[in-house]
C-alpha positions in Angstrom: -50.7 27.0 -31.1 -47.3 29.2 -31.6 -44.1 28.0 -32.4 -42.7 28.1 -29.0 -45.6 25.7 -28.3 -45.4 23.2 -31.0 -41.7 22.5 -29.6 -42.7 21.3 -25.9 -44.1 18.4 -26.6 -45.9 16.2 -23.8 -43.7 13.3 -22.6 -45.2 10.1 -24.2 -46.2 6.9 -22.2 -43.4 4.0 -21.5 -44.1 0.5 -21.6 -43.3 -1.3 -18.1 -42.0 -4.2 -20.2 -39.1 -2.1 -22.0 -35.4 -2.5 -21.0 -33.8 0.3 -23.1 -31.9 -1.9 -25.3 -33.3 -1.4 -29.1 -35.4 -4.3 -30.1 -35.8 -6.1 -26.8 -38.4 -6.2 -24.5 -38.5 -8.5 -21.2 -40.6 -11.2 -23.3 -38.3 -11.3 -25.6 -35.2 -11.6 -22.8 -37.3 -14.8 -21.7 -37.5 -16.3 -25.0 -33.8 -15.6 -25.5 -32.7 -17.4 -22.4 -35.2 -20.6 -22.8 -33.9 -20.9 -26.5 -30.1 -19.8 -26.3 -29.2 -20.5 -22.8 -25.1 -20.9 -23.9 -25.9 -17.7 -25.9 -27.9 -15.6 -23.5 -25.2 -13.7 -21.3 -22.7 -13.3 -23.8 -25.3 -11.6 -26.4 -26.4 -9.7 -23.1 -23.0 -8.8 -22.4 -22.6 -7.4 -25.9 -25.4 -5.1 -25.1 -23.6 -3.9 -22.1 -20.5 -3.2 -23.2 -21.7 -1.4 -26.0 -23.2 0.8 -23.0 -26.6 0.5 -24.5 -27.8 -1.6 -21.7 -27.7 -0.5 -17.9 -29.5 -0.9 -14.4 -31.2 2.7 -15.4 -32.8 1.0 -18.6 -34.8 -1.6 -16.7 -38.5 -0.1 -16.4 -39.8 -2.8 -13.9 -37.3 -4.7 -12.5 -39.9 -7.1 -10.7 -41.3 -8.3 -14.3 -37.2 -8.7 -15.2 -37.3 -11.0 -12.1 -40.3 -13.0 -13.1 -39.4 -13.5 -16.6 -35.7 -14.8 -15.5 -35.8 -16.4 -12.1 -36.8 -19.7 -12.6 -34.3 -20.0 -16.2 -31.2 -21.5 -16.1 -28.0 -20.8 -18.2 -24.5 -21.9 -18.9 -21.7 -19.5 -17.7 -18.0 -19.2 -17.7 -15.8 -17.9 -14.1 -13.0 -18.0 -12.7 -12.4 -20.9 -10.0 -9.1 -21.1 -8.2 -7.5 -19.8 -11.2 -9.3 -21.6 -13.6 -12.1 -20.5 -16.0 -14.9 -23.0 -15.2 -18.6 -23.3 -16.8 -21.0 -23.4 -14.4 -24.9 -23.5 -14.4 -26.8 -20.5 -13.1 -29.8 -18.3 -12.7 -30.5 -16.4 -15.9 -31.3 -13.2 -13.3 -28.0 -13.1 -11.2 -26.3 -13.7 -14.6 -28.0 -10.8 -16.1 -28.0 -8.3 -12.4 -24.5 -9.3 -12.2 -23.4 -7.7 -15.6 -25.1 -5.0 -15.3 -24.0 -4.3 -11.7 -20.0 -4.6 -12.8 -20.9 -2.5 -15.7 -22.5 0.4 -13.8 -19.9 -0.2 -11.2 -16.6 0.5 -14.0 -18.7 3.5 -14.6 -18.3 4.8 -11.7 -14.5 3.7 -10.9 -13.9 5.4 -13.9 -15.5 8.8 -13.5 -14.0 8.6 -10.1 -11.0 12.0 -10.5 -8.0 10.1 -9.3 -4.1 10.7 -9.7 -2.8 7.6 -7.9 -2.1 6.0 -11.3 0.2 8.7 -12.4 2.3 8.7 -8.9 2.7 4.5 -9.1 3.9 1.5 -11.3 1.3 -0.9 -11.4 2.4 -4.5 -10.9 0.6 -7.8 -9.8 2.0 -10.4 -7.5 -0.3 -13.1 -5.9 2.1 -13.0 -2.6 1.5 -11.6 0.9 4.9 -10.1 0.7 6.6 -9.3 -2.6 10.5 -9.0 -2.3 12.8 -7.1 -4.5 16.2 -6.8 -4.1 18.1 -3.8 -5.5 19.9 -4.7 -9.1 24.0 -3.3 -9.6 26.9 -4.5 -11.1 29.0 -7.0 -8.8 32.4 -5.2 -10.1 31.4 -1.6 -11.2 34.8 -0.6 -11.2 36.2 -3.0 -14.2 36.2 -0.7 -17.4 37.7 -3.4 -19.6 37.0 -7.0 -20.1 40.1 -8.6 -22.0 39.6 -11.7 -24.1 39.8 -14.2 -22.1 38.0 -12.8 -19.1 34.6 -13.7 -18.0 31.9 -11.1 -17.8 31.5 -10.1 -14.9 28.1 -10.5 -13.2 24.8 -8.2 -12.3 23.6 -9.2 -8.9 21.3 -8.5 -6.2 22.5 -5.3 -3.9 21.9 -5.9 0.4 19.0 -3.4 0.1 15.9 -5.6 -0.6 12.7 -3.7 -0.4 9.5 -5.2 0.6 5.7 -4.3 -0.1 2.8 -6.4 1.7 -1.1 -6.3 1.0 -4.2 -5.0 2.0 -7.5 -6.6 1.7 -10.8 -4.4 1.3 -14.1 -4.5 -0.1 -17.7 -4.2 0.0 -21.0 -5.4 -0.6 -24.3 -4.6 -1.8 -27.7 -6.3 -1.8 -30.9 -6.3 -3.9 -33.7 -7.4 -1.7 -37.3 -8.1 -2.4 -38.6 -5.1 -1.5 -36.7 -3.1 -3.8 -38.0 -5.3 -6.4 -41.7 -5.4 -5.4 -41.1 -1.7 -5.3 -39.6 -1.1 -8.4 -36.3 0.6 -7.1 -34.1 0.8 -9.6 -33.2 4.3 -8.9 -32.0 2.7 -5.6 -30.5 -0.1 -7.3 -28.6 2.6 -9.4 -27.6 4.5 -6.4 -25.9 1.3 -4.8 -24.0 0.5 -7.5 -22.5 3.7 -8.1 -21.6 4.3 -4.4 -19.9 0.4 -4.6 -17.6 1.9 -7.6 -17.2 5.3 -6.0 -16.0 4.2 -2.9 -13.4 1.5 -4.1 -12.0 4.2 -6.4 -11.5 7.1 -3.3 -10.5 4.0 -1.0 -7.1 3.1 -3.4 -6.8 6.7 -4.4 -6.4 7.9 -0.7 -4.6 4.4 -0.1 -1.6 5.6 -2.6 -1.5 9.3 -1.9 -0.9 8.6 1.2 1.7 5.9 0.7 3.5 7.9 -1.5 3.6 11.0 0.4 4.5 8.5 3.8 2.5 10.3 6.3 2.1 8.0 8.5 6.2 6.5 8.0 7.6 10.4 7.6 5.7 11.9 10.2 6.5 13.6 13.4 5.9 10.7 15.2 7.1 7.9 12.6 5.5 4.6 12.5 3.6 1.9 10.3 2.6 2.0 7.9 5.6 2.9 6.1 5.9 2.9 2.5 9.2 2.1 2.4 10.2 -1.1 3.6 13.8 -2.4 3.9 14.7 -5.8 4.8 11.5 -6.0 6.4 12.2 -3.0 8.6 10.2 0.3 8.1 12.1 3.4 7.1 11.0 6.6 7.1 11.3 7.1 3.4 11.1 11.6 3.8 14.3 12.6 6.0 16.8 15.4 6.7 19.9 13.2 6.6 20.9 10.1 5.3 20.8 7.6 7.7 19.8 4.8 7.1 19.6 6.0 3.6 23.2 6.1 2.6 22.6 6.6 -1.1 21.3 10.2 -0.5 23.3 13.3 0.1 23.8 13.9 3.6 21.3 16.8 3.6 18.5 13.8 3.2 15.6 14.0 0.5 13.3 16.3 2.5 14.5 19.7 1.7 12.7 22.3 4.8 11.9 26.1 4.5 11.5 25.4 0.8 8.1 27.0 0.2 6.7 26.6 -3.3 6.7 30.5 -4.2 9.0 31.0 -7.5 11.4 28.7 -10.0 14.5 29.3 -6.8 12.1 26.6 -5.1 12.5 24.2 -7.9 15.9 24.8 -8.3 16.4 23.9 -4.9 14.7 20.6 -5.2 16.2 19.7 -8.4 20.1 20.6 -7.2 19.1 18.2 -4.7 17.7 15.6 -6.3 20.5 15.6 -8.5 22.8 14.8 -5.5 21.4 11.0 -5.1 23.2 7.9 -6.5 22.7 4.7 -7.3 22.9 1.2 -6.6 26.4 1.5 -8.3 27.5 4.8 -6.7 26.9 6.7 -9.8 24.5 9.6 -9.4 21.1 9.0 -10.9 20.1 9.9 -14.5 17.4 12.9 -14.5 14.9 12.6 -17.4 12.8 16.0 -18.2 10.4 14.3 -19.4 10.1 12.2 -16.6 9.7 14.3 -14.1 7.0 15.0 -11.8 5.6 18.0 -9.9 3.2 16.9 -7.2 1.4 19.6 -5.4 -1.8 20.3 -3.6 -4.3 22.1 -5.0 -3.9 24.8 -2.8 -0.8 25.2 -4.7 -1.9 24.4 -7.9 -2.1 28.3 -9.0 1.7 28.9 -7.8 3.1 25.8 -9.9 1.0 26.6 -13.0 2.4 30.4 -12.6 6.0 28.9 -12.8 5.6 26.8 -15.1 3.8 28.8 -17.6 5.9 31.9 -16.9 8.6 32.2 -20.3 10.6 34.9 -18.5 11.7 35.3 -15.1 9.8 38.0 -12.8 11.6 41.4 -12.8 15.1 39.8 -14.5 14.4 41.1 -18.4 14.9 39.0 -20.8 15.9 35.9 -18.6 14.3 32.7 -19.5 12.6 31.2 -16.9 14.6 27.6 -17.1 11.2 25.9 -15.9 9.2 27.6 -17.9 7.8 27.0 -21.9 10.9 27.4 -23.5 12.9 25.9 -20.3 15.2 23.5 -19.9 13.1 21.8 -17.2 9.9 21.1 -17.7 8.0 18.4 -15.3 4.1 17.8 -15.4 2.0 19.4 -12.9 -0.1 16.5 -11.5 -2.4 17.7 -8.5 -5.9 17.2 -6.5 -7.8 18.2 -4.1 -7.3 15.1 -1.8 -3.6 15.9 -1.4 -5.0 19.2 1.0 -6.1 16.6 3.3 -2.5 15.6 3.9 -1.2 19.1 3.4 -1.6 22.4 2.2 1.7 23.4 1.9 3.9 20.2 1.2 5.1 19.5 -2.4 7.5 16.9 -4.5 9.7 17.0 -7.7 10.9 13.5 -9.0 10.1 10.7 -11.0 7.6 8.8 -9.0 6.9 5.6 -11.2 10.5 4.9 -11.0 10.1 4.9 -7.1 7.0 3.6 -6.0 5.3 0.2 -7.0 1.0 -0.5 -6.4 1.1 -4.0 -6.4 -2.4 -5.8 -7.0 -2.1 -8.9 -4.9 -5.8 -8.9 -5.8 -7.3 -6.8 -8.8 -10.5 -5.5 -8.3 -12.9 -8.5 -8.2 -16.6 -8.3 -9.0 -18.9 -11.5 -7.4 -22.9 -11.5 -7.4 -25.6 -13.9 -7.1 -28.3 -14.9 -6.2 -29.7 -14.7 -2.3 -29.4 -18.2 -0.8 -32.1 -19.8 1.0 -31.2 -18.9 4.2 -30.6 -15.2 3.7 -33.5 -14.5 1.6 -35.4 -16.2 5.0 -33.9 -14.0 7.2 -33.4 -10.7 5.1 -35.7 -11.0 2.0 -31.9 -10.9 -0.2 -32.6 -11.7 -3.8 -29.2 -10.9 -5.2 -25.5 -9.7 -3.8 -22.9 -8.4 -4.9 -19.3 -7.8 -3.8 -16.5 -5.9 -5.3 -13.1 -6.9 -3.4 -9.5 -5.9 -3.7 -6.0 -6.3 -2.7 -3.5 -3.3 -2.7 -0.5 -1.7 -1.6 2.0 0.6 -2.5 5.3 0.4 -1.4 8.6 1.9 -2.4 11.8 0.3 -4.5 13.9 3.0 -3.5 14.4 7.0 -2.0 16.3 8.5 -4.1 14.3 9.6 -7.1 11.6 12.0 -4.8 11.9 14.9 -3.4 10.0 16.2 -0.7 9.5 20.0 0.0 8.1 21.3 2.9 7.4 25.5 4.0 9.1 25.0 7.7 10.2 22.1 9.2 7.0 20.4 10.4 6.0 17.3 8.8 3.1 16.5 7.0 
């Protein structure tokens, strides 16, 4: 036997019984639960947030079943906002914690950018109100002794963001476990966490981009809401926006093609005031430059250009050693809106993904009457409750090639 030989080795034989986790086997899960039922889940939990314990581990998930099923332990959850301890099955327990832990696997390989573009915020009501904040006298540049300060109030423009409920399910039946599909198993639980990540990352790119509000044909939903109205957040002039310049924050036959473009965008986002009529502060570090990726190439050219094309020895102001310098954030799923439209601003200062809901992972067991009719021996459900709606217009930019909208 050569060398080449001695190194391919024969895979060994693997006990039915094993879970993956080092120095437990499914008798030993039994004993655990019978003897330590207060103990069980939370040393099981250990095991699976260490990542050393997943769906893929389990060898024969109908002996998992068997040892577990009839075993009940002590658990804490959430009811009606209060943690509660509760008496369960020792196998929902268990399938439940390693179904949310394979399903945070996959929400978090999901590729998003939704996160950059937003500021997260949680609210438990339907309809979230915030008024726009300015100084009630923003004239008075001197407050004598005697005087009272005068007072920061609430502008007229108050902007509103709603909800949207979604979610899914998935089930384990008793076939897949008299079958031994855990590679099914696997499959369902990634697809659960998959699709709730692409379902709120499509959900805010296209808030914040208002296709549906700034399109040809405007109408809900918009992302920007004032006073309960819809606005069309992306426009040419400034009406009903009156805190833009009158040329409107959508800036047409701007194609992204050198740093001119970003000038443009930038001489025009300077332009915008606030709620106190004083144009806006522009942070470099703040800023944003949101493109698709079939512009991706173009931006990265700009921006990592030092020098100007065929100008020698002129700095290209958004370039390395430029003035401006705003972070490229792009994907793919921006193409399906547009090819061709871009932005320059500071996004988190505009737009708001408020979590009425955060995402909420339920399983147990299959009750009488659907394991009678469907042979269900566990669910799960992953729900959420999301929207994305705009506290103001003036701190985007919106550049289009012509003068079509998105």
């Amino acid at each position: 036997m050569n060398a080449t030989q001695t190194e391919k080795k024969k895979s060994g034989f693997h006990s039915d019984i094993q879970i993956g986790a080092p120095g437990l086997d499914i008798a030993g899960l039994r004993t655990l639960a019978e003897n330590e039922p207060e103990a069980f889940m939370g040393k099981m939990q250990a095991r699976i947030d260490a990542g050393t314990f997943r769906w893929k581990h389990v060898r024969n998930i109908g002996h998992l079943f068997n040892a577990l099923v009839d075993i009940d332990v002590k658990a804490s959850m959430p009811i009606m906002g209060q943690m509660r301890t509760i008496t369960t099955g020792a196998f929902p327990l268990l399938s439940g914690g390693l179904t949310v832990a394979g399903i945070n696997d996959a929400y978090g390989a999901e590729p998003t950018i939704g996160e950059q573009l937003v500021t997260e915020m949680e609210d438990s009501k339907k309809i979230t109100v915030m008024a726009g904040v300015h100084a009630l006298d923003a004239e008075k540049d001197r407050v004598d002794e005697t005087e009272d300060f005068p007072l920061i109030g609430a502008s007229e423009e108050k902007f509103t963001i709603a909800h949207k409920r979604n979610g899914r399910r998935i089930a384990i039946t008793a076939e897949m476990i008299e079958e031994n599909d855990v590679a099914g198993i696997v499959a369902r639980v990634d697809a659960l966490g998959r699709f709730a990540a692409k379902r709120i990352e499509k959900q805010t790119l296209r808030r914040v981009c208002d296709i549906d509000g700034s399109g040809s044909s405007p109408a809900e939903p918009y992302v920007l809401h004032i006073g309960g109205s819809g606005v069309a957040i992306y426009q040419t002039d400034k009406d009903p926006l009156n805190r833009l310049s009158s040329s409107g924050n959508r800036i047409v036959n701007n194609a992204l093609v050198d740093s001119t473009d970003l000038d443009n965008a930038l001489t025009r986002l300077a332009s915008f005031t606030d709620e106190d009529g004083d144009r806006i502060g522009l942070e470099n570090s703040e800023l944003q430059l949101v493109v698709p990726f079939a512009l991706l190439s173009t931006a990265a050219k700009i921006r990592g250009s030092e020098l100007e094309p065929a100008i020698e020895n002129e700095v290209n102001n958004w370039g390395p050693r430029g003035r401006w310098q705003p972070r490229i954030v792009s994907s793919s799923r921006l193409d399906d809106l547009s090819t061709t439209a871009w932005y320059l601003g500071n996004f988190g200062k505009q737009f708001r993904r408020k979590w009425k809901l955060r995402l909420e992972y339920v399983s147990l067991q299959g009750t009488t009457e659907a394991f009678v009719h469907s042979r269900v021996a566990f669910q799960a459900r992953v729900a959420w409750d999301v929207e994305i709606g705009a506290i103001d217009y003036v701190y985007v930019v919106q550049n289009l090639p012509a003068t079509t909208p998105p």
